[in-house]
Structure formats: C-alpha cells, structure tokens
N, C-alpha and C positions, 0 to 999 in steps of 0.2 A: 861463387854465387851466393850461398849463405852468408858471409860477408858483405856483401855487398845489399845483401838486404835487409840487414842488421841495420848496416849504415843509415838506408834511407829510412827504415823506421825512425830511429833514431832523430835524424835531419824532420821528418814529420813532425816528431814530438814534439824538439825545440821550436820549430816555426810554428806550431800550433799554443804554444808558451808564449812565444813572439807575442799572437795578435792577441790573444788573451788578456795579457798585461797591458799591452799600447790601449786597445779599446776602454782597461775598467780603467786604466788611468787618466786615458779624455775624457772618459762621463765622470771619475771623482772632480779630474780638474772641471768640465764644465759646471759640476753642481757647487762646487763651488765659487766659482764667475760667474754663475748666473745672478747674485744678491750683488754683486759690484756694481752700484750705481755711483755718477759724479751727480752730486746736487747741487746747482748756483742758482745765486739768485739773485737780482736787485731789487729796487723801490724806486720806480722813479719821481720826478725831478716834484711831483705836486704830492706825493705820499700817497695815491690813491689807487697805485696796482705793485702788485708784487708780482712781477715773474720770475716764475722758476720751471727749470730745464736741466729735463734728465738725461744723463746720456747714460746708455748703456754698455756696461764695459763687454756684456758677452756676446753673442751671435745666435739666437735661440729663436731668432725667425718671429719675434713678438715684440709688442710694447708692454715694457711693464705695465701696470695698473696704479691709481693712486686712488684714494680717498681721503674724507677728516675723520678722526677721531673721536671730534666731540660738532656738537652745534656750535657755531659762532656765526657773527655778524661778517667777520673776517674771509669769512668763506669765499664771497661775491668780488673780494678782493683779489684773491688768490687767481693766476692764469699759471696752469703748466702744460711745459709741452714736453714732448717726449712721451706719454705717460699717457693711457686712458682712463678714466673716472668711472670706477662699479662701486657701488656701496658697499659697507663690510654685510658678510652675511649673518654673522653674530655679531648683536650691538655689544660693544665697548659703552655705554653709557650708566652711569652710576645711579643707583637707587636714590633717593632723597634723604641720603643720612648726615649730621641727621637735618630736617629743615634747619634754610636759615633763620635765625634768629628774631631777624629786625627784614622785614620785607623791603624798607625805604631807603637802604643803601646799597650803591651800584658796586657791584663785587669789579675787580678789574680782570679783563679778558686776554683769554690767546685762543689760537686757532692751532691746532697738531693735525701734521698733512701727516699722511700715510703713505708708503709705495714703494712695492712687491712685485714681485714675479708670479704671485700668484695671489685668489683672495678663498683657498680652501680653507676653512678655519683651520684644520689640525697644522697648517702648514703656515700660519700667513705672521702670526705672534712674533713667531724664530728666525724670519725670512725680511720681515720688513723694516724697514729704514725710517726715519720719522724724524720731523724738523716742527720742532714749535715756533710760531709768530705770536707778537707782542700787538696788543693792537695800540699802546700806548705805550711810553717808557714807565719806568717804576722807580720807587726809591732804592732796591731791592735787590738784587740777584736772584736769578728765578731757578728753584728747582722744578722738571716735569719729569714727572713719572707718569710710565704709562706700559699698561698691561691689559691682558683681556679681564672682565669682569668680574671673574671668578678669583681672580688671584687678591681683590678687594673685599670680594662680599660673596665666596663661596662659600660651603658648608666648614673649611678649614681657612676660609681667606685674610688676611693681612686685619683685617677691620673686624674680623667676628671671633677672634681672640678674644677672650673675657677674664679675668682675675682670674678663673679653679684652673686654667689650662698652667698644664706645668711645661716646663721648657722643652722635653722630649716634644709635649702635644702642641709645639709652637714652630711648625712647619717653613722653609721655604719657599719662595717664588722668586722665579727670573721675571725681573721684566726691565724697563729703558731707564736710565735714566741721563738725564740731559742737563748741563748745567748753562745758562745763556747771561751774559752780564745784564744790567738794567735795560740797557739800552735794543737787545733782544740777539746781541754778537753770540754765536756759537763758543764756548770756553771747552766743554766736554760732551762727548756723546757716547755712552759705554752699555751694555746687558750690564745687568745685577744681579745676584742673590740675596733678595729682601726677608727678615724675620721682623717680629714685632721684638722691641729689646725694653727691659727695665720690667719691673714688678707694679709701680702704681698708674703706668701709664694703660696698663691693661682696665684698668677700671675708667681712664678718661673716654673722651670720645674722639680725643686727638690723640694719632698713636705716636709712641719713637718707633724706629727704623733703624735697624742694623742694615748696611750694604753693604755686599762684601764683592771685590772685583780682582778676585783672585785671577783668574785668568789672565787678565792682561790690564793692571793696575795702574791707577791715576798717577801724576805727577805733581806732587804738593805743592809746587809754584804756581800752577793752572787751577788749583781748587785756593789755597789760602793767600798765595803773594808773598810769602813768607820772606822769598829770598835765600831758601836751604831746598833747592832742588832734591826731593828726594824720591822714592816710592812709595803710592800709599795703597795700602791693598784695600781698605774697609774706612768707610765714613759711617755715621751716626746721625740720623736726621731726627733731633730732639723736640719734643712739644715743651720743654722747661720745666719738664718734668712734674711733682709737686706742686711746682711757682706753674704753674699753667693757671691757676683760680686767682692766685693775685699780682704779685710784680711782673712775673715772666721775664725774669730776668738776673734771680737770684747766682745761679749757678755759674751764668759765664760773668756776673762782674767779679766773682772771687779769683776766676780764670785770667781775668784781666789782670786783677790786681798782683795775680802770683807771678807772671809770667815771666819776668824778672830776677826773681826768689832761685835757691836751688832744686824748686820744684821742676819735675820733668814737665818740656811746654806740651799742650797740648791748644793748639789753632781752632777755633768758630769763626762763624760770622752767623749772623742773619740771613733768612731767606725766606723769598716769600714761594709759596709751594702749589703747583697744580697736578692734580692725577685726573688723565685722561682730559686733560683742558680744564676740568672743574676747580675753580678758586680752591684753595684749602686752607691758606691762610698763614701767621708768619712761624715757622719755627728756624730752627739754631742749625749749621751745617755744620759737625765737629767732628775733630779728628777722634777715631774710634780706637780706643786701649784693645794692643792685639800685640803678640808679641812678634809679627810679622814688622808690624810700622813701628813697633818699637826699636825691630833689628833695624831695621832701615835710619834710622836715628844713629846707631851706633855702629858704621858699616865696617867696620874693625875688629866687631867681633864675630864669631861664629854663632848657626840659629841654636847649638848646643848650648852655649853661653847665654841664654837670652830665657831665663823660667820665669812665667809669668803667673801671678796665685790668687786667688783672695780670703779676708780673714771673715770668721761671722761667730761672733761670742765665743771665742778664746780656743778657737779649733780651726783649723787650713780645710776649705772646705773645694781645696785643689788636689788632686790626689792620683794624679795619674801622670805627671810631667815631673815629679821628683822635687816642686816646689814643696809640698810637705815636710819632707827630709831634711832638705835646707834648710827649713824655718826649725823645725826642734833643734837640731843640730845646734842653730844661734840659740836660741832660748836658752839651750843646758849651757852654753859656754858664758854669756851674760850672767845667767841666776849661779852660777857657781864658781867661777872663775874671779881672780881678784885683779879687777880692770887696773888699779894704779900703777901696777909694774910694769915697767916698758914693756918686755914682750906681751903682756897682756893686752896692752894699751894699744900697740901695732897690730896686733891679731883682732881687735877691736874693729880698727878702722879697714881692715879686709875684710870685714864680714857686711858691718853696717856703718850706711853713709852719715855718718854724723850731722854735715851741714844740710844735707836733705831732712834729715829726721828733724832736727830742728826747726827747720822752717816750717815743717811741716805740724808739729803740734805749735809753734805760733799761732798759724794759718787757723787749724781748725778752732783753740783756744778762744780768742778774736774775735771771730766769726761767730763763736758760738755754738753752733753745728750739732743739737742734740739728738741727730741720728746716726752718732759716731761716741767712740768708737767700738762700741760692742757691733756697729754694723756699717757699709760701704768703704773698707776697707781691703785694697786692692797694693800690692807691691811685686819689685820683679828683682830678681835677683841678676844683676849684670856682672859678668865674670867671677860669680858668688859673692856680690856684694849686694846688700841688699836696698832697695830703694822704694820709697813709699809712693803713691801714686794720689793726688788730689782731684777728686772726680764725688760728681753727685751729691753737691752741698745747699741742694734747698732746704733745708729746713734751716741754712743758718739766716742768721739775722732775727730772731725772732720769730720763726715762720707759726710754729705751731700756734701762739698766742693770736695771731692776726687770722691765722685761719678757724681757730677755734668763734673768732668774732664774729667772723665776716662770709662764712658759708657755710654747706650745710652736710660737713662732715661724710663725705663721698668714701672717704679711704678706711672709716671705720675705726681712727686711732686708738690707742689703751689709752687709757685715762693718764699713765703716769705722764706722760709728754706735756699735761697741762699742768703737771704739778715743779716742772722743771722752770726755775728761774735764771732763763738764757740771759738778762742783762747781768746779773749782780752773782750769776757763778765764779766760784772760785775752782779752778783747776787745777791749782799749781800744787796743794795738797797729794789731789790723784785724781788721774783722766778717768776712772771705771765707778759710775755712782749707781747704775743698773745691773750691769753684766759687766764680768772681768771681760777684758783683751789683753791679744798680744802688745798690741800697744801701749797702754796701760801698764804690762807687766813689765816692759822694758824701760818706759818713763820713771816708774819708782824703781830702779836699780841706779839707773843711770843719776839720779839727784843724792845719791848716796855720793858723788867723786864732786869733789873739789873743782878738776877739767870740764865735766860739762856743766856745772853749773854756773859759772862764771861765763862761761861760753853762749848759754841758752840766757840768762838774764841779757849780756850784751846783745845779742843778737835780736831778741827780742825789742828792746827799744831804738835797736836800729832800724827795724819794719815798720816800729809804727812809726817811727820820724820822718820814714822814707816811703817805700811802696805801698802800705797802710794807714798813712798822714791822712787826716779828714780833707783836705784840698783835695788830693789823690782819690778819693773815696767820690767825694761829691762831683768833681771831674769826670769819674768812670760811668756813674749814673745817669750821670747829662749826655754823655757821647752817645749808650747808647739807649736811652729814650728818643734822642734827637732821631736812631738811625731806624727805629722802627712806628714811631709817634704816628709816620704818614697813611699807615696803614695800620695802623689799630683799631680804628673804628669798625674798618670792614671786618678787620679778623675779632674782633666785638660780637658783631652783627650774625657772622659762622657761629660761632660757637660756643656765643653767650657767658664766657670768660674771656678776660677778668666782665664784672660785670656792668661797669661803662667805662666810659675814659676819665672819668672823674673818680673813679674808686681806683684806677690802675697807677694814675698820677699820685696819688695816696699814699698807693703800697710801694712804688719806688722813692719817694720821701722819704717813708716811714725808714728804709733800708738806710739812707743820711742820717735820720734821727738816732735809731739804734747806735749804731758807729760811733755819736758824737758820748753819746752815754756810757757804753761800753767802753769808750777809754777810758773815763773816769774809774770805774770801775776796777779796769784791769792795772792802769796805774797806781792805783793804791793799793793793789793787792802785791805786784810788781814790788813795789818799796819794805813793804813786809816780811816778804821774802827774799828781798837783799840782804835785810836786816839779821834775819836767822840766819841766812847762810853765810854771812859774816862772822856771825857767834861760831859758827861751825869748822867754819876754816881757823877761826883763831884756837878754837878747841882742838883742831886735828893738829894743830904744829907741824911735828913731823913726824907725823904718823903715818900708818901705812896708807893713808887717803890723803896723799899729798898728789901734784897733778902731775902726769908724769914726766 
C-alpha cells in the first residue's frame, strides 16, 4: 500500500511538471509569435496608394495596431489592412535641432509606418516592426533610423553628447535601423546598439554613429556590393568627420584611392539619413574597424589571432587584449636586433607586414595628413603579424590651412597645426615633427637597411604613377561629388555646412589642386633621397647592411 502510494505521488509530480513546462513553453512560444508579422506591399499601376497587409503569424484573438512615426504627406497614401490605426501614446517626434538652416529648400520625405501588437510605450519600441516609404526616389541610399525620442534627445541621448562626455559617459541605444536602395526596395531591416563614435564629431551638430548588430549581423554583399560575402557585425554612420565644414569628403577619397594598395579595404558609400522620418541629411555608411569584421575578413584564422590596438603619442593605449605586449615585443626586436641577417630579416616579416607598412607611410606621406602619426593610428596584429590600419584622414590635403580660412574654428585647434606646412613637408627625414610614435620609431630603423629602402622608394613611385596618379585623384573627386552633388543643397540648408555649394565645390577642387602640388613637391624630395641612399648603398658594400 505504501508503495503504491509513493508511486502515484510521484506519477502527480511528474504530470504536474508535465503541464507546467507544456503551458510556460506556449506562452514563451506565443510571446514570441506574437511580433511575427508578414508585411507586403504594392504601389499601384498610377503611384497614388500604397497598400499594405499584415498578416499575423500568431493567434492572439486581436489585430495588431499600426501607426506613423513621423508626420508626412505620405500618410493619406498609405491603406493597411490587417492592422488597426491608434496613435503612439509617447510622440517619437523630434525637437527642432537644430532649425533648418535656409527655410526655401524642400528637404526630401518618407513616411515610417509602425505596427505592433501592442502601443504600451514600455512595450511598443522592442515589439514593433517598421517599414519606411520613399515619397520620391533619391540619388542615394536611405539610411532610417528610428527610436523613441529619448534615445535622440534624452538627458543621455545620442545627440546630447557634447565634447567633456568621455567614452564610459557615451551610452548606448537599441533602436531600428533600416537600409532601402534609392528607389525605396527593403535591402536590411535590423535593431541596433547605437553610440555616438569619434572625438570631434561630439562638438558638430552632425553626429558619427557606431552600430553594432552583434546579435544577428549584416551580410557585407547586402550593405556594400562588394562581392566578398561576409559577416559584418558593426557599421559606422560618419558625418566626414572634420571635412564636415568643408569638402565632406576628404576621408573616403583617400579610401578610394587605397583600396587597391596592401591597405586592409575598408567599403563606404554615401547615404542620405532620416531619424524618425525627419531629413538628416548626407553622411558616409562605412565599414566599422572591430576585430569582429576584421576576423570575418580572415575566416582562417582564429578570434585569438585577431589583436586589434591603437597607438596615441608613442604609448599602446590598448591594454587589455594583449595588443600592448605585442607591440613592445616588436619595438625591442626592431630597435635592437640587426634586421640584415637572414634570420633577422625572416623574423622581420613575421612580425611586421612590410608591403602594408609601406603603403601605408606612402599613403599618409602624400596626403599629408598632419593629424598622424603621433595620433589616429590604429593596427592589428593578424597571426602576430602586425598590420597598420588607414582610417580617419581629414586633415589630409591641407585641411587645417583651408579650415583655419574659411570657418570659425569650432574644434579649438593648438596653434601648431597652422604652423605645419602640409604641401612642401618633407617626411622622408622623419615621420615624428610634434610627438614621437611608434610609427615614426619604426620608419627610422627601418631606412637604416638597404632592403627596404629601395623597396619603399620603388613602391612609392609606383603609387603615384598608379593608384595616386592626378588622373586617378581628379577621377575620385568627380565620382563622388557627382554621387552626392544632388543633395547638397538640402543637406546645406540642415546644417549650414559646408557653407553653400559654391564654397563646397571649392574645397573639393582645392583637394585636386593640393595633389597636383604635392607631387612636385614630394618628387623632388623623392629624387634626393634616391640620391643619398645611393651614396649609402655604395658606402655599405658589403657591409653588414647589405639586403638580405
């Protein structure tokens, strides 16, 4: 008898377990099928209704709900069925930051439908689904981003970030972001985790954008075209950093121009930007240095293999991922090791990529770039080799001189910046005229050997002949003025830089003019230092700085 009653306790238990589990695992599954909606939609045959029809994937005895986002005209256009119409109960609408500029130019519109399963605010952000319309095509590819108000212009929001905020006090937000070709085709629909990224964009009034989609990450052929299907966990939605007051476009022509180079590539485009529907105007969609979409680039190695660092006046100010180590490691073996011996010479090229590094003080050299390299230098070490990263080069071409001209010094620079003569510098001396760097320290070792000198002269006048040739130059400038020209005005008009289109056409000239200068320049100084290092090889004989 007591057996027997064990038993059906027992038997109780388990089937009390049973419906236990069955029940909490229909309500997780249905909270999670309740946000599965299908959205379609056409336009028909005269452009003048857009319907769209929700179907609901789950059974919850309701119609979802929809609303817009933002006002538009687009609205009266819009029929959905499936879905009933309540207004959000907290407005999504954006404060007037800041007014536009020029009142007498038509910004270009969309309309962002809404719709949820429910319109609780705590609930309605993380729950709803959202479809931007175009009400016209664009030259453009359209980023929308959209989030409740606060994650824009809260007391911590995206937009009220200001220069003192240091990066701990530079907070995240999830919010949507959407990417739709010109023509208003669906390409991405993802959540994100947004921060404000860079040091002078926090003083513009245009932010950058880190976004990071770690969860469940883009596919590089769907964002760039590239052709190298890969993973990309984080974009970068840049104002041109810097070049935001004049060319706006300093940064990705040098990107152009490397991409080719043994620079690692890193993909932009243009894009013209709305949060919450409101115009925001054109910035740059670029691939975002993480050592995530770095691995993704090298999917042969492990993410152990993959240290990603950066330098900032002659110290690794990485220091937690074991990129520090690696870099003195190289330092002491460079600065005291005698590279011409073969084994030195092999130990050499394991550590540091040669044909990278080179291209890479070309690149900046060239350019000009006098915010390097005592600073925005970033490298990663790929199966302990080490490889330099080409990112964040507004100031080259002259920047400081033309901004020193032509605005009204926003960023507060130190005076030396104007005392720097970016056309008629000579670097071949030594990269460090401010502040030592690693870079710098590595440069004057390395022009001690016979091997990379001859190596870094040839190479050098093979860029400029080739992917740095003034045809090449003036070509990159024209593509893409051509690809953002159409919308300049308005994003003018936003935000009152550059400060017309007659001062912006200027400062991407001016980018041609420099270039055609600077080679003079740097060719002459090029033949100079053929010359010594000619005397030098003939002085070494066979000496212990023979190549190896």
């Amino acid at each position: 008898m007591l057996i027997k009653r064990k038993n059906s306790y027992r038997t109780y238990i388990y089937f009390s377990f049973a419906i236990f589990f069955f029940f909490l695992g229909f309500y997780l599954w249905l909270d999670k099928a309740k946000n599965k909606f299908t959205i379609t939609y056409d336009v028909q045959a005269d452009d003048s209704i857009i319907n769209v029809i929700v179907k609901d994937a789950a059974f919850i005895g309701q119609k979802p709900v929809y609303t817009f986002v933002n006002e538009s005209s687009l609205e009266k256009m819009i029929k959905v069925e499936g879905a009933h119409y309540q207004p959000l109960q907290s407005s999504a609408h954006l404060p007037n930051y800041p007014a536009p500029q020029q009142d007498s130019v038509s910004f270009p519109e969309v309309a962002v439908l809404a719709i949820s399963p429910t319109v609780k605010p705590e609930y309605y952000w993380n729950e709803a689904q959202f479809k931007t319309f175009l009400k016209d095509s664009l030259p453009l590819q359209v980023v929308s981003l959209v989030g409740p108000k606060s994650i824009f212009f809260g007391e911590e929001g995206l937009y009220s970030v200001k220069d003192n905020y240091s990066e701990k006090a530079n907070p995240e937000h999830i919010l949507h972001f959407e990417l739709l070709s010109s023509k208003g085709d669906l390409i991405v629909s993802s959540n994100a985790n947004a921060h404000v990224a860079g040091k002078s964009t926090k003083k513009l009034p245009l932010k950058s954008l880190d976004l990071h989609f770690e969860g469940s990450p883009l596919n590089s052929q769907d964002i760039f075209n590239d052709g190298v299907p890969k993973k990309m966990y984080s974009l970068r939605l840049r104002s041109a950093g810097n070049d935001f007051l004049l060319a706006y476009m300093r940064d990705v022509v040098v990107s152009e121009l490397a991409k080719s180079t043994h620079m690692v590539p890193l993909n932009y485009k243009p894009v013209v930007v709305f949060i919450n529907g409101e115009y925001w105007g054109i910035q740059y969609l670029r691939e975002h240095i993480s050592a995530q979409n770095i691995l993704a680039m090298h999917p042969h190695l492990t993410r152990e293999q993959v240290v990603l660092g950066e330098l900032h006046e002659n110290r690794s100010i990485s220091n937690t991922n074991g990129f520090d180590y690696k870099m003195e490691k190289l330092m002491d073996f460079i600065e005291t090791e005698e590279l011409n011996l073969p084994e030195n010479y092999e130990r050499l090229t394991q550590l540091l990529n040669l044909d990278n590094f080179i291209d890479y003080i070309v690149v900046q050299t060239f350019i000009s770039n006098t915010d390097w390299p005592h600073n925005n230098v970033k490298g990663v070490f790929l199966a302990d080799q080490l490889h330099f990263l080409l990112y964040d080069t507004d100031f080259a071409f002259n920047f400081p001189l033309f901004y020193k001209r032509h605005t009204d010094d926003i960023f507060n620079m130190p005076d030396w910046y104007y005392g720097f003569d970016a056309l008629s510098q000579n670097y071949f001396d030594s990269l460090d005229h401010h502040l030592p760097s690693h870079v710098g320290r590595i440069y004057t070792v390395l022009t001690r050997y016979r091997f990379f000198r001859e190596h870094f002269i040839n190479r050098y006048h093979e860029l400029l002949e080739d992917e740095f040739s003034q045809s090449r130059i003036e070509k990159t400038v024209a593509d893409i003025r051509t690809q953002i020209k159409p919308l300049m005005p308005s994003h003018i008009a936003r935000w009152g830089y550059p400060k017309s289109m007659e001062s912006w056409i200027l400062h991407t000239q001016q980018i041609i003019s420099f270039s055609a200068e600077r080679r003079k320049y740097v060719l002459e100084q090029l033949n100079q230092h053929e010359q010594l290092f000619a005397k030098a090889n003939q002085g070494e004989g066979s000496s212990r700085e023979e190549s190896p």
